[in-house]
C-alpha positions in Angstrom: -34.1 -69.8 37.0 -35.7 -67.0 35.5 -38.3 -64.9 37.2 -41.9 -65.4 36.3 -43.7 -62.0 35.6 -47.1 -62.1 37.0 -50.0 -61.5 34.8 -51.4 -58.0 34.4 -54.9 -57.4 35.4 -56.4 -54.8 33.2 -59.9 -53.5 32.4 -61.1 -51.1 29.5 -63.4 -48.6 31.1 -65.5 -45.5 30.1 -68.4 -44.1 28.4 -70.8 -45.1 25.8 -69.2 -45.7 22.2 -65.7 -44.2 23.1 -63.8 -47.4 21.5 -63.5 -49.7 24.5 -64.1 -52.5 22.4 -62.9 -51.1 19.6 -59.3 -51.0 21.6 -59.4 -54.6 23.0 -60.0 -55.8 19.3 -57.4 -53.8 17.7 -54.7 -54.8 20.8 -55.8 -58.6 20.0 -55.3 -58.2 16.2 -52.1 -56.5 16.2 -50.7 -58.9 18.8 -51.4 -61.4 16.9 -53.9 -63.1 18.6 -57.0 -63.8 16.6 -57.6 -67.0 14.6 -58.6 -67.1 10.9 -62.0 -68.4 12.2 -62.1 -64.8 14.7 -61.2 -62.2 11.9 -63.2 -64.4 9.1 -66.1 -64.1 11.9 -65.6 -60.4 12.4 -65.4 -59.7 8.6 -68.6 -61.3 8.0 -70.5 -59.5 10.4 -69.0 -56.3 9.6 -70.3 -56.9 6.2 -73.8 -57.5 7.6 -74.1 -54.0 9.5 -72.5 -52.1 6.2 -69.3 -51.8 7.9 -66.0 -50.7 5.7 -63.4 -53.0 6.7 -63.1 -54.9 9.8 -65.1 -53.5 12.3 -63.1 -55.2 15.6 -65.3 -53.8 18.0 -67.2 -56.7 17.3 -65.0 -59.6 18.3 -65.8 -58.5 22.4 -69.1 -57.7 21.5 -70.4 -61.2 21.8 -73.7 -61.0 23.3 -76.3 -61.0 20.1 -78.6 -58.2 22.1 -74.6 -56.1 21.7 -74.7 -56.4 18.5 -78.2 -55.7 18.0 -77.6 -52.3 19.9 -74.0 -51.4 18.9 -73.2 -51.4 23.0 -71.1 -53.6 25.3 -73.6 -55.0 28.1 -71.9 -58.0 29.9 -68.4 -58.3 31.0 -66.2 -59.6 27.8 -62.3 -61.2 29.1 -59.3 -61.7 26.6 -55.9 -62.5 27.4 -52.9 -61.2 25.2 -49.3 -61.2 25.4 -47.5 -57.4 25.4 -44.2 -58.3 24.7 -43.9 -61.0 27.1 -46.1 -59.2 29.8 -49.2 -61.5 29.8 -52.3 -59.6 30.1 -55.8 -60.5 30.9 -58.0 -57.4 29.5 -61.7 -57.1 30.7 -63.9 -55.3 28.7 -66.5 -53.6 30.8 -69.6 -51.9 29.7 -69.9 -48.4 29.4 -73.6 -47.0 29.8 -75.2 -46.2 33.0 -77.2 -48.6 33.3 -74.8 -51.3 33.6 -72.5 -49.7 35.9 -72.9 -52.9 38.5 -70.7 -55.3 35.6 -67.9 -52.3 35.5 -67.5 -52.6 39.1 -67.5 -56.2 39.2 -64.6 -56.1 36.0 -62.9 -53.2 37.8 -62.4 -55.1 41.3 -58.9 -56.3 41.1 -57.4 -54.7 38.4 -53.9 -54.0 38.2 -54.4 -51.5 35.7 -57.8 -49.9 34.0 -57.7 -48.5 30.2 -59.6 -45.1 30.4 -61.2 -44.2 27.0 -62.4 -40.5 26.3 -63.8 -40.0 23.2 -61.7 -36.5 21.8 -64.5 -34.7 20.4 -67.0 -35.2 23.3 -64.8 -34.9 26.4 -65.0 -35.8 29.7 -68.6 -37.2 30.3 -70.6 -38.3 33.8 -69.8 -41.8 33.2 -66.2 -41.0 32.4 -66.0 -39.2 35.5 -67.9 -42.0 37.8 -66.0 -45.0 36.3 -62.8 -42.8 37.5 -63.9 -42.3 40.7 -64.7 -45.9 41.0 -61.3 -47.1 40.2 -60.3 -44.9 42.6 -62.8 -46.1 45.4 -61.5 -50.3 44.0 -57.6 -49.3 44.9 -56.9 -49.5 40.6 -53.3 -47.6 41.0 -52.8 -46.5 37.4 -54.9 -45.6 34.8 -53.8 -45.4 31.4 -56.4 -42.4 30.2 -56.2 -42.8 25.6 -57.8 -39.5 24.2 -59.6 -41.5 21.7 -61.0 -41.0 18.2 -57.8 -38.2 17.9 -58.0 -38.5 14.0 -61.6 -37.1 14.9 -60.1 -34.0 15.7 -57.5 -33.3 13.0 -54.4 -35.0 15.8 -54.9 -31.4 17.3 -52.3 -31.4 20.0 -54.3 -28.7 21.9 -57.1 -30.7 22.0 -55.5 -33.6 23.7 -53.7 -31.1 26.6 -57.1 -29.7 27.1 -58.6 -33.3 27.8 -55.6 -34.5 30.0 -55.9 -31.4 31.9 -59.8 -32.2 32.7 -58.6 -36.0 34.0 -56.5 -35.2 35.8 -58.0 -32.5 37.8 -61.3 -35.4 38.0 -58.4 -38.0 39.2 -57.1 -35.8 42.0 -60.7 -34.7 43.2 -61.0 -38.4 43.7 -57.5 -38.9 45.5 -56.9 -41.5 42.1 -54.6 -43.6 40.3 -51.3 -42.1 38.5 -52.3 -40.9 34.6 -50.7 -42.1 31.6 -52.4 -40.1 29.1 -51.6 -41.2 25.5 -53.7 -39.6 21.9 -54.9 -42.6 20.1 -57.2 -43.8 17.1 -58.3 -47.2 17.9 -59.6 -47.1 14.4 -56.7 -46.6 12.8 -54.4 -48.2 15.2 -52.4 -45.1 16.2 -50.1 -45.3 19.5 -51.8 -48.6 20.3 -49.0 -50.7 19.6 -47.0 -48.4 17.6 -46.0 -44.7 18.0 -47.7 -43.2 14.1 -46.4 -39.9 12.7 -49.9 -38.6 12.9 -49.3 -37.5 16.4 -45.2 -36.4 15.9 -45.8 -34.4 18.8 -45.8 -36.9 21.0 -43.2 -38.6 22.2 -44.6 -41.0 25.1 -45.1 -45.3 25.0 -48.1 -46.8 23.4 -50.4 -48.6 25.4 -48.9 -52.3 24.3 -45.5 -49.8 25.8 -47.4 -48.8 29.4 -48.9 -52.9 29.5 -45.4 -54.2 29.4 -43.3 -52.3 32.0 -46.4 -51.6 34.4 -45.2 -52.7 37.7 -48.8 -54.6 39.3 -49.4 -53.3 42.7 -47.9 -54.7 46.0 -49.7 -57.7 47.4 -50.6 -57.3 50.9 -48.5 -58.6 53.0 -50.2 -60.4 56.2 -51.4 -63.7 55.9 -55.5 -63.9 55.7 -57.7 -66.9 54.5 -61.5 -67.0 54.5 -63.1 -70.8 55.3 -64.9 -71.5 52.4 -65.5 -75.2 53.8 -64.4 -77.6 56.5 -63.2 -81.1 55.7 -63.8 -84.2 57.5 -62.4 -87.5 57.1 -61.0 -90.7 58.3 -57.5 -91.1 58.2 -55.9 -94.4 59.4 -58.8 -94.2 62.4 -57.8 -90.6 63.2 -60.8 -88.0 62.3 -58.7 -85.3 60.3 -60.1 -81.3 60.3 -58.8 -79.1 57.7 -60.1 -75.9 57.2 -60.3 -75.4 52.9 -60.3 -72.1 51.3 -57.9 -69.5 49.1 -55.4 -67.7 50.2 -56.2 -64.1 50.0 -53.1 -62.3 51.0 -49.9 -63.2 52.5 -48.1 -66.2 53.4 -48.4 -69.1 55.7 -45.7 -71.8 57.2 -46.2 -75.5 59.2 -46.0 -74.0 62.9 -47.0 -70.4 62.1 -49.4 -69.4 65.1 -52.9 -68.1 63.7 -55.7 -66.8 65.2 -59.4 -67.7 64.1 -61.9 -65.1 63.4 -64.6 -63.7 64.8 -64.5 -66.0 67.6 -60.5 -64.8 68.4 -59.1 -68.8 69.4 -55.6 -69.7 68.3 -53.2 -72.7 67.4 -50.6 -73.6 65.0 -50.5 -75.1 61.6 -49.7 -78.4 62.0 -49.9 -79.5 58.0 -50.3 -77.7 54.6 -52.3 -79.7 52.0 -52.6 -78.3 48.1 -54.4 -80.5 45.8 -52.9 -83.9 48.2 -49.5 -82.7 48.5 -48.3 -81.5 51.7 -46.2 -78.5 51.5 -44.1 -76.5 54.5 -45.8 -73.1 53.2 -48.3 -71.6 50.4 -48.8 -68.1 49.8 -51.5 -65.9 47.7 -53.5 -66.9 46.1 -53.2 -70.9 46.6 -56.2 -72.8 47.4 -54.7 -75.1 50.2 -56.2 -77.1 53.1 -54.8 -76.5 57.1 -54.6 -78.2 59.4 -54.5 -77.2 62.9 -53.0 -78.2 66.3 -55.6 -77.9 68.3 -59.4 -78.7 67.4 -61.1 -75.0 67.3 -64.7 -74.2 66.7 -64.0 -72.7 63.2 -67.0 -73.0 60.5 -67.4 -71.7 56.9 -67.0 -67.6 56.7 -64.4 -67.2 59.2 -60.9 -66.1 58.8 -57.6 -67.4 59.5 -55.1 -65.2 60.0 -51.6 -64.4 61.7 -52.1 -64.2 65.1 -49.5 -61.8 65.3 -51.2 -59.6 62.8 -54.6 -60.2 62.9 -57.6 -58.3 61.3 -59.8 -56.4 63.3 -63.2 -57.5 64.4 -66.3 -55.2 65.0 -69.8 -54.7 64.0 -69.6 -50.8 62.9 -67.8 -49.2 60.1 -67.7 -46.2 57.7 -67.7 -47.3 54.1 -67.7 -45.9 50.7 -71.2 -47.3 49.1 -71.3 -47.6 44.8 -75.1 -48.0 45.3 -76.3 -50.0 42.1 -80.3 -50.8 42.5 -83.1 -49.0 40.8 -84.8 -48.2 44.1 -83.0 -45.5 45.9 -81.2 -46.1 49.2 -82.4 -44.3 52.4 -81.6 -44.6 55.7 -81.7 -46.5 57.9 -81.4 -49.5 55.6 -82.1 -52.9 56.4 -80.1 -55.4 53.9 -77.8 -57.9 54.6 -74.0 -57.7 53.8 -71.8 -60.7 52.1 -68.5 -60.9 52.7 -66.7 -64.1 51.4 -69.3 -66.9 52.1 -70.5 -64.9 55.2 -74.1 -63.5 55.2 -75.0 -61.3 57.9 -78.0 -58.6 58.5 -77.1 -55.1 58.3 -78.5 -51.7 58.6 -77.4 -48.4 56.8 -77.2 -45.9 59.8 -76.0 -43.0 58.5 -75.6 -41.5 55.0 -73.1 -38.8 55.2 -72.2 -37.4 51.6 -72.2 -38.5 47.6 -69.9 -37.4 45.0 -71.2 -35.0 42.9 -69.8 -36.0 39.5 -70.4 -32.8 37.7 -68.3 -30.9 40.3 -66.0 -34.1 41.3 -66.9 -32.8 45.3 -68.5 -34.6 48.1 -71.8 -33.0 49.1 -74.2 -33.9 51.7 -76.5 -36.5 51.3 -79.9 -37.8 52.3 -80.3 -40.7 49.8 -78.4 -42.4 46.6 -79.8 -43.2 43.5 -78.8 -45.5 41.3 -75.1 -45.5 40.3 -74.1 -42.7 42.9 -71.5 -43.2 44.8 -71.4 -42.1 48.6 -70.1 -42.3 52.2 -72.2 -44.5 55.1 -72.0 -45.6 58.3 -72.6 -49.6 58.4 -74.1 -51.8 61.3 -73.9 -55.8 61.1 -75.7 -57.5 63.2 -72.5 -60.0 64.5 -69.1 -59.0 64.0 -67.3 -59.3 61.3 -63.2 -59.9 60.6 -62.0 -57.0 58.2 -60.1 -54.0 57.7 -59.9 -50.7 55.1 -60.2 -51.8 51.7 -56.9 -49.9 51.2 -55.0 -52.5 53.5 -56.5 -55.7 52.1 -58.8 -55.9 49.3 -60.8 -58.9 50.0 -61.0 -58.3 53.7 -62.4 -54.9 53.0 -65.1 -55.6 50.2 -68.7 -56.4 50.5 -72.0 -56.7 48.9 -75.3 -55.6 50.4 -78.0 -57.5 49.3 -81.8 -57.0 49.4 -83.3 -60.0 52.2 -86.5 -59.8 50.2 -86.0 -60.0 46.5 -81.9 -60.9 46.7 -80.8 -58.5 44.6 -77.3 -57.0 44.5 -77.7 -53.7 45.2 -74.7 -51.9 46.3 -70.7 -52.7 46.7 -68.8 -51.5 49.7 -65.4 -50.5 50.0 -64.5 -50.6 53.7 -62.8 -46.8 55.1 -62.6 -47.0 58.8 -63.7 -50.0 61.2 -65.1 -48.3 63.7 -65.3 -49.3 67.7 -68.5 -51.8 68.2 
């Protein structure tokens, strides 16, 4: 039985009007993906802005106040097939403003699609949305010079922008570069290699979609309670504990330890949608069922009780702060993680990334968008560990107790003693 490739996460990132959506539009056409009712769509509102030709920039741009302003504001997702390599391709916004829907697109990406416009370079937001996929774990980044035709295919040109990335990617500790010279208007190197560019001899980006290898799963079994079931079941009241699978792999009689509270037993029973199974792995939603009756309630964590997660109150984090009102310290906001709420407070603000120098400086407060390093606080302890060893277990939001906003996302670093 053939081996079923997993589906590549990708998300197109970058600065205002560098071709994002542009890129996404030409991928889907060329693949063959649009319907006659999409491209006759597309070609009739390309007529009504003066457009020559199609102007596929505006099959993602869906939202009317996008195409009113010629921008990408929410999060647009389209799934395509490169050459039997199925991709779902997020198209996240580029302007400053909406920096909180790029992070939200960029969490969990296999892959993001870095777009620098050729004649403008490197800007700001270019910059930041690189250092965020660094700071969300994205391994690879394929970086397209865009808008190449701009520039007469100048070869120099192109060396000169790679150069800039990838110094910005290694300031950041970053993802590998692929750096491929492309014309999303004209469809150059997107899915075929074009004579324009003769000097280069690298894949396309339908090429670098295909043989990307996603990253590594991690590896140790963790599953946050998102509810607890009750029910009769021939006279017998039957527990399980409901929730997804964030990482690893569970069996009937693996030993497990519950979390924050530290209480262990076995799996007795497995249950995915009614069907009892002898194990499930990532990401399955599944239902356990446990040997012994332990005090376990929405938010907590199940995990190997040979490898379990660490629990504590204090840690160092890397903060993408995303609210209009600055953050100062100390902070006090209240962190989610999974379906857990808890109060925290921001102790310590240590540095923020400078984006024109790509350099951590010292820092007294963040503004919106900046990114920087704090100290953290909760008021219980929580089950989690570096972002960089488990995704989910190392993510949270802060949120504003009095108005609810979203206002920052946090990328674990160190769990600290406490």
């Amino acid at each position: 039985m053939p081996v079923e490739t997993p589906i590549l996460h990708a998300v197109a990132v970058g600065s205002v009007d560098d071709g994002k959506s542009t890129l996404i539009g030409r991928l889907l056409f060329e693949t063959g993906h649009l319907t006659a009712d999409e491209i006759a769509h597309v070609e009739e509102a390309s007529r009504k802005r003066g457009r020559k030709g199609m102007d596929l920039a505006l099959l993602t741009d869906g939202l009317r106040a996008e195409r009113e302003q010629g921008i990408t504001i929410d999060v647009a997702y389209r799934s395509f097939d490169a050459q039997g390599r199925r991709v779902l391709l997020g198209d996240a916004p580029g302007h400053e403003q909406y920096t909180r829907n790029m992070v939200t697109a960029a969490a969990g990406a296999d892959v993001a699609i870095l777009l620098v416009d050729a004649k403008n370079g490197l800007t700001d937001q270019t910059r930041r949305h690189l250092a965020i996929c660094a700071m969300l774990g994205v391994h690879d980044v394929i970086a397209c010079v865009n808008k190449i035709d701009l520039v007469g295919y100048d070869r120099g040109r192109f060396d000169e922008i790679v150069a800039e990335i990838l110094a910005a990617a290694a300031a950041v500790d970053g993802p590998r570069i692929t750096a491929i010279p492309l014309s999303a208007l004209e469809g150059v190197n997107i899915t075929q290699r074009s004579a324009a560019t003769a000097w280069y001899d690298g894949p396309t980006v339908l090429e670098v979609l295909h043989d990307l290898d996603p990253k590594v799963g991690e590896h140790e079994f963790r599953m946050p309670v998102q509810w607890v079931i009750r029910h009769d079941e021939g006279g017998v009241d039957v527990r399980g504990l409901a929730g997804r699978i964030s990482s690893g792999t569970v069996h009937v009689g693996d030993e497990v330890v519950a979390l924050p509270a530290g209480r262990t037993s076995r799996i007795s029973r497995i249950d995915v949608l009614g069907d009892e199974r002898d194990h499930a792995s990532a990401p399955l939603s599944v239902s356990l069922h446990l040997e012994d009756d332990l005090d376990v309630s929405r938010g907590d964590v199940i995990a190997a009780a040979a490898h379990p997660t660490r629990v504590a109150s204090r840690m160092r984090a890397t903060i993408a702060w995303l609210d209009e009102v600055p953050l100062t310290v100390p902070a006090r906001l209240e962190a989610r993680q999974g379906n857990r709420l808890v109060p925290v407070i921001v102790e310590g603000l240590h540095e923020r990334l400078d984006l024109a120098t790509m350099t951590q400086v010292p820092a007294e407060v963040l503004e919106a968008n900046d990114l920087g390093v704090a100290t953290l606080l909760s008021a219980q302890s929580l089950a989690v560990e570096p972002y960089e060893t488990n995704r989910e277990m190392g993510s949270l939001v802060l949120v504003d107790p009095g108005s609810n906003r979203t206002v920052a996302a946090v990328m674990v670093r160190e769990v600290l003693e406490g």
